[in-house]
C-alpha positions as CSV (number, residue, x, y, z in Angstrom):
1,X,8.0,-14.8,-0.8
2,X,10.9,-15.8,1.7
3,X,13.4,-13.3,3.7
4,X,16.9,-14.2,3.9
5,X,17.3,-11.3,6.9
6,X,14.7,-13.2,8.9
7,X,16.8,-16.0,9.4
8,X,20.3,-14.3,8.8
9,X,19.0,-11.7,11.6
10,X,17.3,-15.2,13.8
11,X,13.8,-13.2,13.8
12,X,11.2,-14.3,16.4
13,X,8.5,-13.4,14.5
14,X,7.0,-13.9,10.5
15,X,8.3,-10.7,8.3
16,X,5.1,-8.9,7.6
17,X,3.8,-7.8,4.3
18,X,1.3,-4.9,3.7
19,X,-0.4,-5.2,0.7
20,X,-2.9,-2.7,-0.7
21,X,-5.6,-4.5,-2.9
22,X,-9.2,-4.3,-4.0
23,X,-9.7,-7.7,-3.2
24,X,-10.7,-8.9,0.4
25,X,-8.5,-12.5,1.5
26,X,-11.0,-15.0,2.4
27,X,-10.6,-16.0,6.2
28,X,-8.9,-12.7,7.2
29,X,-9.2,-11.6,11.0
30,X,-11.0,-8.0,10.8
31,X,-12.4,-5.6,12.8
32,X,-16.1,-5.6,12.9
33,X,-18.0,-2.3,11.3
34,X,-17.9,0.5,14.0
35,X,-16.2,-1.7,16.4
36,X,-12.7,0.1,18.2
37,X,-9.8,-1.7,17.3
38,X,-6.0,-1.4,17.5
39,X,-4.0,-1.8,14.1
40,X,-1.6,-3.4,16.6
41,X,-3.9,-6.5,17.3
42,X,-3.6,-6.9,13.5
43,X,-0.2,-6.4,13.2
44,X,0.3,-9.3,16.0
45,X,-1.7,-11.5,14.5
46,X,0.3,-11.1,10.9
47,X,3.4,-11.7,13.0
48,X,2.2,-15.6,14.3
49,X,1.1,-16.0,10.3
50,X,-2.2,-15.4,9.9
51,X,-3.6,-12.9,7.5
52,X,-5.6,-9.5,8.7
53,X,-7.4,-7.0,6.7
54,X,-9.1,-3.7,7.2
55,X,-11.4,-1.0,5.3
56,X,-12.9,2.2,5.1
57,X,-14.9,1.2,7.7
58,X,-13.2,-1.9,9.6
59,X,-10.0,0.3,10.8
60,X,-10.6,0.2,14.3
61,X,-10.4,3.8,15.4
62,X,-9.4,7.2,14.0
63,X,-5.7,6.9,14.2
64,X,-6.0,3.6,13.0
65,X,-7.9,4.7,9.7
66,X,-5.6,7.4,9.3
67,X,-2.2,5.5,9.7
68,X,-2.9,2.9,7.5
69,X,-3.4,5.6,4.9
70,X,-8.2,6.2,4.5
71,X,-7.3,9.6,4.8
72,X,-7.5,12.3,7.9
73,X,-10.1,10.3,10.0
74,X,-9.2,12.5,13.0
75,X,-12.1,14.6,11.9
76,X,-14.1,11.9,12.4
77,X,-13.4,12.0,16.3
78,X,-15.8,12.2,19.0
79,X,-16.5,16.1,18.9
80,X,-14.3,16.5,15.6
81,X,-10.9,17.3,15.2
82,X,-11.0,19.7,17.6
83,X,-11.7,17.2,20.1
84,X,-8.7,15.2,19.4
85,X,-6.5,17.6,19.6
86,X,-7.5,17.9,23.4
87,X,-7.7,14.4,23.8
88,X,-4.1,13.9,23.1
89,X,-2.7,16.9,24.7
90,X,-4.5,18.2,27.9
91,X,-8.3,16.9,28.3
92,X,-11.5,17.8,26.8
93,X,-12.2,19.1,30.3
94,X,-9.8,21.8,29.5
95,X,-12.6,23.8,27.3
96,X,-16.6,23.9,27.5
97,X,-17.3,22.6,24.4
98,X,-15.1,19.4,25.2
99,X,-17.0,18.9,28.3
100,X,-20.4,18.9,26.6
101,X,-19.3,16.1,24.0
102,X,-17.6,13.9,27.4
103,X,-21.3,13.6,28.7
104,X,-22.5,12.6,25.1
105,X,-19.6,9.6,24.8
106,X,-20.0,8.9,28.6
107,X,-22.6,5.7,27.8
108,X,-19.9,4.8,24.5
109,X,-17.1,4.7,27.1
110,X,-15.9,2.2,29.8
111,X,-12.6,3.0,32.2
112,X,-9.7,3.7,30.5
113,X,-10.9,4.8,27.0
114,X,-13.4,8.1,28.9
115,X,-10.5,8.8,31.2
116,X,-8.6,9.9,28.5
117,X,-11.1,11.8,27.0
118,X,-11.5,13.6,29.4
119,X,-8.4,14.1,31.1
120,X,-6.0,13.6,28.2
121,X,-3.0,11.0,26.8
122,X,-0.8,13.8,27.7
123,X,1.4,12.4,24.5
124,X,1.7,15.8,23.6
125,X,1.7,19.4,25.7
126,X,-0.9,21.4,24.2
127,X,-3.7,21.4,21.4
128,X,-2.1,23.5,19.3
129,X,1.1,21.3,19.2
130,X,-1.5,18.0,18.1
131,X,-2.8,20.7,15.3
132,X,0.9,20.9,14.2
133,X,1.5,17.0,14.9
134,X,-1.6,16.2,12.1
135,X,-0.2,18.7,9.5
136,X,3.1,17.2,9.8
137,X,1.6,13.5,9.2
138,X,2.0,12.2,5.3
139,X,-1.7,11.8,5.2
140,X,-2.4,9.3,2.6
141,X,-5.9,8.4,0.7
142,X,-5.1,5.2,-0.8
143,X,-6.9,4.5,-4.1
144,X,-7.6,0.7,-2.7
145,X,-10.3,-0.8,-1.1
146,X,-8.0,-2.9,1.2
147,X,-5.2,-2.9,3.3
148,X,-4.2,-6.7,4.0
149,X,-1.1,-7.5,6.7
150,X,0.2,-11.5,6.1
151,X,2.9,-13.2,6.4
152,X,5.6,-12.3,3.4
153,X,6.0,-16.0,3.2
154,X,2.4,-16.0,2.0
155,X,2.9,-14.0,-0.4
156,X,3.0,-14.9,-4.2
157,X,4.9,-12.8,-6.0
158,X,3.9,-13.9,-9.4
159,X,0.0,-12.3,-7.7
160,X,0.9,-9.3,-5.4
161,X,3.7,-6.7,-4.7
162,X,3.6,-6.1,-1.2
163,X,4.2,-1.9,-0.4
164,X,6.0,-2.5,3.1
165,X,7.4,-5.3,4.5
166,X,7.5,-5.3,8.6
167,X,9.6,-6.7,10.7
168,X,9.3,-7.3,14.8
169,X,12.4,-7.1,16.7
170,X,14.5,-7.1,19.6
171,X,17.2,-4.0,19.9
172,X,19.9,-6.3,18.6
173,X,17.9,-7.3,15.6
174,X,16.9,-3.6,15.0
175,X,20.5,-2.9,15.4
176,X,21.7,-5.1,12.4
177,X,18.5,-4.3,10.5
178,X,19.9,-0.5,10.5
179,X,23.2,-1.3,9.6
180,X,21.8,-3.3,6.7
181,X,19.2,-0.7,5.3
182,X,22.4,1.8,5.4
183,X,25.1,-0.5,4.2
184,X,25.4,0.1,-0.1
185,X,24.2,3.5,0.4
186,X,25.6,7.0,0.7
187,X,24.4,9.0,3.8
188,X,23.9,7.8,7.1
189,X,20.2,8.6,7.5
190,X,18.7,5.6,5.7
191,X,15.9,5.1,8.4
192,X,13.9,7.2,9.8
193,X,12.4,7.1,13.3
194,X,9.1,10.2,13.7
195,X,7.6,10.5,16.2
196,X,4.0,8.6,15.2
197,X,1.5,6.2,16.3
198,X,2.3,2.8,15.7
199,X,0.2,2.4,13.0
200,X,1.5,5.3,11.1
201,X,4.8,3.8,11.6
202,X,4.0,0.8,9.6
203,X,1.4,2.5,7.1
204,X,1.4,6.5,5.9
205,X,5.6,6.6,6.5
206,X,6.5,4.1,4.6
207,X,3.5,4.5,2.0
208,X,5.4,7.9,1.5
209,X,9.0,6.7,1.3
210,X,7.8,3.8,-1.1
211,X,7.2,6.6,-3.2
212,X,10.6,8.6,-3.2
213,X,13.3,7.6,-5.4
214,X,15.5,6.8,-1.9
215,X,13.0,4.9,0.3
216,X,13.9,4.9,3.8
217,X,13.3,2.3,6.7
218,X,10.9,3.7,9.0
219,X,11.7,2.6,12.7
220,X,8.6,2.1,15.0
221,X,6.9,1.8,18.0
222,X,8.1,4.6,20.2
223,X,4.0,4.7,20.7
224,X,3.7,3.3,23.8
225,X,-0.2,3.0,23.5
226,X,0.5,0.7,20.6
227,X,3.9,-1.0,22.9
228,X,1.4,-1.6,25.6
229,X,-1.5,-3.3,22.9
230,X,1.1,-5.9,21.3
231,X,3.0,-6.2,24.8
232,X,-0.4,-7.7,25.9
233,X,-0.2,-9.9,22.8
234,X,3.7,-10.9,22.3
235,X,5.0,-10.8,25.4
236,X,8.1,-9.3,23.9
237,X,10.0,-5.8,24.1
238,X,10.0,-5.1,19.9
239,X,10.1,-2.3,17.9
240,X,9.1,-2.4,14.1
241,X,10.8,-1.8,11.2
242,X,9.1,-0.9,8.0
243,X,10.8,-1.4,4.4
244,X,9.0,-0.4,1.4
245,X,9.5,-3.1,-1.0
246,X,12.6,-1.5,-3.5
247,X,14.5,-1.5,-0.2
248,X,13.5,-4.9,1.4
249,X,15.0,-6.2,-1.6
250,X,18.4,-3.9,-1.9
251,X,18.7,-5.5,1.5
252,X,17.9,-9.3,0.8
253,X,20.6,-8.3,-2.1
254,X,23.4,-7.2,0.1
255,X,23.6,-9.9,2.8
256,X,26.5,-12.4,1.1
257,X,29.6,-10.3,2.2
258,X,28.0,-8.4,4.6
259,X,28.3,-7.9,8.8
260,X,25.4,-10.6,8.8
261,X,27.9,-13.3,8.3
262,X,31.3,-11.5,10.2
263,X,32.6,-12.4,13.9
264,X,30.9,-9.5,15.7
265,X,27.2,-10.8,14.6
266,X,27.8,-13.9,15.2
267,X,29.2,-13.2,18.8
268,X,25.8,-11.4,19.7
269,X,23.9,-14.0,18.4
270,X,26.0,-16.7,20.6
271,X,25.2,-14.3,23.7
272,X,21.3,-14.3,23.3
273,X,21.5,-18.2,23.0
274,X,22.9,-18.0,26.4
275,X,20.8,-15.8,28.3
C-alpha cells in the first residue's frame, strides 16, 4: 500500500500501519515474555521498515499493554493500580503501603526505572487526578491476538486493512498533515491532540475514532517519556500522527487541488532544503 502524503508532504520516515490480526508475521522484532519494553522502540523500528508485533504478553509494560488496546493492564502494576497512580503523580513513598511494595521491586529495579517508583514521574499532580486520567482513557480489549506495526508499503491490501496508519514528522509536516485531515470537512477540530502516553496516541485514540462515523487524526507525542525513547532512536524532533484508515484515505483522495501542490508549500519545502 503506497502514500501519496509521504512524498507530497517529503516524509523522513516509512508511513506506519497498525494492523490488528490473529496471525503472528514471521521475522517480526518483539518484546520477549515479561521483558520491559517501550511501544516506542517498536514504533521506531516500523518507521526504518521493518515489521514489529506484540501480544498479551509481549507489550512491554503496563502502559504499553494498555495503549495498544489488551485492556486496563494498569492493574497489573507493581502493587496494583493503586500503585500507579502514585507512581505517576507523587511517589509511592508518599503512603505506607507504597513503600512496602518499593523494597519488594528494589532487586527488579535498576536507576532510573526505582527512582520513579519511588519518588514519582510527577506527569501528573496527585493520585487522584491519575484515577481520573485512567477513567478518561478509551480502554480498549481488542478481540485479536496481535497487534503488528509495518511499513504501509508492506502492506497488501488485497490481505489486510490496516486500523491506523502513523506518520513521524517534523512541525512543518505536522502542520500540512492538519490542514489536510481538515480540508473537505466541516468543523475545525478534525484532529485531536489528549493528553496520553505515546502509545495510547497511536493505539486506544485512534482504535476509538476508527470506530465513529467522523474519525479524527489523533496528534501525538506530547509524552515526553516516549519523546525521550524514540529521540534515543531517531535522532529527530517528531511528533506522530495517527489516521484511522477511512481518513488516511479521504486524505490520499484530496491531495490533486489541494495546498500540497500551491506556492506556500512549496516555499517551506524550498526553506528546509536550505537549512
Amino acid at each position: 500500500m503506497e502514500s501519496r502524503i509521504a512524498e507530497s508532504v517529503k516524509l523522513k520516515y516509512a508511513p506506519v500501519a497498525i494492523v490488528l490480526t490473529d496471525t503472528k508475521p514471521e521475522g517480526a522484532k518483539q518484546f520477549k515474555e515479561g521483558k520491559w519494553g517501550c511501544v516506542m522502540f517498536l514504533l521506531a523500528a516500523a518507521a526504518r521498515k521493518q515489521t514489529a508485533v506484540l501480544d498479551r504478553k509481549t507489550f512491554g509494560c503496563q502502559g504499553g499493554g494498555t495503549g495498544m488496546g489488551f485492556g486496563n493492564q494498569y492493574v497489573n502494576f507493581a502493587g496494583g493500580q493503586e500503585c500507579f497512580c502514585y507512581f505517576l503523580s507523587v511517589g509511592n513513598e508518599a503512603w505506607e503501603q507504597g513503600r512496602q511494595v518499593a523494597e519488594k521491586v528494589k532487586p527488579f529495579l535498576r536507576g532510573e526505572a526505582f527512582d520513579n517508583f519511588v519518588h514519582g514521574e510527577r506527569y501528573v499532580k496527585s493520585p487522584e487526578l491519575v484515577e481520573s486520567f485512567i477513567r478518561c482513557l478509551p480502554i480498549t480489549e481488542i478481540p485479536y491476538e496481535y497487534v503488528v506495526l509495518k511499513p504501509l508499503e508492506a502492506v497488501s491490501p488485497e490481505a489486510e486493512k490496516p486500523e491506523v496508519v502513523v506518520f513521524l514528522g517534523d512541525m512543518d509536516q505536522i502542520s500540512a498533515l492538519t490542514i489536510l485531515a481538515n480540508y473537505a470537512r466541516e468543523g475545525n477540530e478534525n484532529v485531536i491532540f489528549p493528553y496520553a502516553a505515546g502509545c495510547q496516541s497511536i493505539g486506544i485514540y485512534p482504535f476509538r475514532e476508527a470506530r465513529s462515523d467522523k474519525p479524527r487524526a489523533v496528534l501525538g507525542l506530547n509524552d515526553i517519556s516516549a519523546r525521550l525513547a524514540l529521540k534515543q532512536l531517531l535522532k529527530d524532533d517528531l511528533m506522530s500522527f495517527a489516521v484511522p484508515l477511512s481518513l488516511f484515505q479521504e486524505m490520499e483522495a484530496n491531495i490533486p487541488g489541494s495546498f500540497l501542490e500551491r506556492p506556500t508549500w512549496e516555499h517551506l519545502l524550498r526553506l528546509k532544503a536550505e537549512r
